[in-house]
Short mmCIF file of the C-alpha atoms (twelve columns), coordinates in Angstrom:
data_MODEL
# 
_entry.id   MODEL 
# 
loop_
_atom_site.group_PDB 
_atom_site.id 
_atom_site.type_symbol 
_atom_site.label_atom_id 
_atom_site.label_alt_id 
_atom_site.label_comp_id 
_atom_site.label_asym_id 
_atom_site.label_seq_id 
_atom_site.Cartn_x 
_atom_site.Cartn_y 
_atom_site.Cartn_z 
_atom_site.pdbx_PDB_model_num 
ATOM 1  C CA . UNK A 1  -30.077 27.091 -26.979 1 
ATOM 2  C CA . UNK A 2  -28.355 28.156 -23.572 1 
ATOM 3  C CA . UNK A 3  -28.459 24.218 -22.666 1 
ATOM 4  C CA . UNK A 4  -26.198 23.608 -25.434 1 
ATOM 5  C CA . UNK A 5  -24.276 26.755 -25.137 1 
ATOM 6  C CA . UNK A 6  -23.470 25.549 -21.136 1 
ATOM 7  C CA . UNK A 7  -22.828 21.663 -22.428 1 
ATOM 8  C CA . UNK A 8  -20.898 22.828 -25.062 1 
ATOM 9  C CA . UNK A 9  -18.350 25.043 -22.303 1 
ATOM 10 C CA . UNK A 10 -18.448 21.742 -19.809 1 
ATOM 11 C CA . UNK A 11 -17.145 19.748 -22.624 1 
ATOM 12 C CA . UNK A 12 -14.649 21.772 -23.037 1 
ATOM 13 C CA . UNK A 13 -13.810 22.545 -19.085 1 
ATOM 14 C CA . UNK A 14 -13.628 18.753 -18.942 1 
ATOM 15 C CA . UNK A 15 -11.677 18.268 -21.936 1 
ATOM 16 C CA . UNK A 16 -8.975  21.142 -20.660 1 
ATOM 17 C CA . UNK A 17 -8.963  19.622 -17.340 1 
ATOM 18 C CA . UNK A 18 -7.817  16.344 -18.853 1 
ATOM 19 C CA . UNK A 19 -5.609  18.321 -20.632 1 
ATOM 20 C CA . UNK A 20 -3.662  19.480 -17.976 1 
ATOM 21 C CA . UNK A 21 -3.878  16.412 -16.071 1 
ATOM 22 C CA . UNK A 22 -2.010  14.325 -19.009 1 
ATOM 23 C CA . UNK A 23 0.257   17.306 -18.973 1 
ATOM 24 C CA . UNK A 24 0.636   16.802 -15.248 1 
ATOM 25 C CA . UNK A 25 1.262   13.467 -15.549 1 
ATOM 26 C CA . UNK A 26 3.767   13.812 -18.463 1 
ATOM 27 C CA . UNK A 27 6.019   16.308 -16.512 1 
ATOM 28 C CA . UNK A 28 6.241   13.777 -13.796 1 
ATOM 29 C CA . UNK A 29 7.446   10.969 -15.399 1 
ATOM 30 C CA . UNK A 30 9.306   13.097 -17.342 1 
ATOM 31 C CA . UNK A 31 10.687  14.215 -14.232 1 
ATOM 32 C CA . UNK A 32 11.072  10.335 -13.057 1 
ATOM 33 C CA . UNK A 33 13.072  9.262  -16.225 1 
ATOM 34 C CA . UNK A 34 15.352  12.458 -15.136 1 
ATOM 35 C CA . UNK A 35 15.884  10.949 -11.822 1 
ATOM 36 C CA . UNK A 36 16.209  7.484  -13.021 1 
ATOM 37 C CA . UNK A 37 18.938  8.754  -15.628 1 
ATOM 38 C CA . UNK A 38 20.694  10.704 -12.541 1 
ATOM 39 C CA . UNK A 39 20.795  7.070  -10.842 1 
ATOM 40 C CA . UNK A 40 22.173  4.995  -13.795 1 
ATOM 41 C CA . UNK A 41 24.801  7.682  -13.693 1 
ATOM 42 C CA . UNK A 42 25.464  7.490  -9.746  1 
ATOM 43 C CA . UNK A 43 25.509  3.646  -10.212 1 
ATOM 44 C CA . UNK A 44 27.523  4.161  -12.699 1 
ATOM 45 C CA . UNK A 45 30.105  6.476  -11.045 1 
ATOM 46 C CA . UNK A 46 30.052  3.622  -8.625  1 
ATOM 47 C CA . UNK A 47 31.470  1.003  -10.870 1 
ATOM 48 C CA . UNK A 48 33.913  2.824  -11.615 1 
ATOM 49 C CA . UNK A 49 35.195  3.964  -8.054  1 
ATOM 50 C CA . UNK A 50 34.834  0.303  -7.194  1 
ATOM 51 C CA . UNK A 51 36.875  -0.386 -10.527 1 
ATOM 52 C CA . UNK A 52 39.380  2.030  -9.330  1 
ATOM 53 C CA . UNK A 53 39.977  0.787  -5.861  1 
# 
């Protein structure tokens, strides 16, 4: 009975623990997609100074 009791909490340990890593994960390309959109908009501020001049 306590076998099962202490597989049943590792299952669940290991379950949050991927939990959080996906969560991790998602944050930083989350985070990445941020940046990328920041440099679309730098290149993109570029164009048009170069347009300008």
């Amino acid at each position: 009975m306590l076998i099962i009791v202490i597989g049943g909490l590792f299952k669940v340990k290991t379950a949050y623990k991927v939990l959080l890593i996906f969560c991790k994960h998602s944050a930083v390309s989350g985070q990445r997609s941020a940046v990328s959109g920041q440099w679309s908009v730098v290149s993109g501020q570029r164009s048009a100074v170069s347009f300008l001049y």
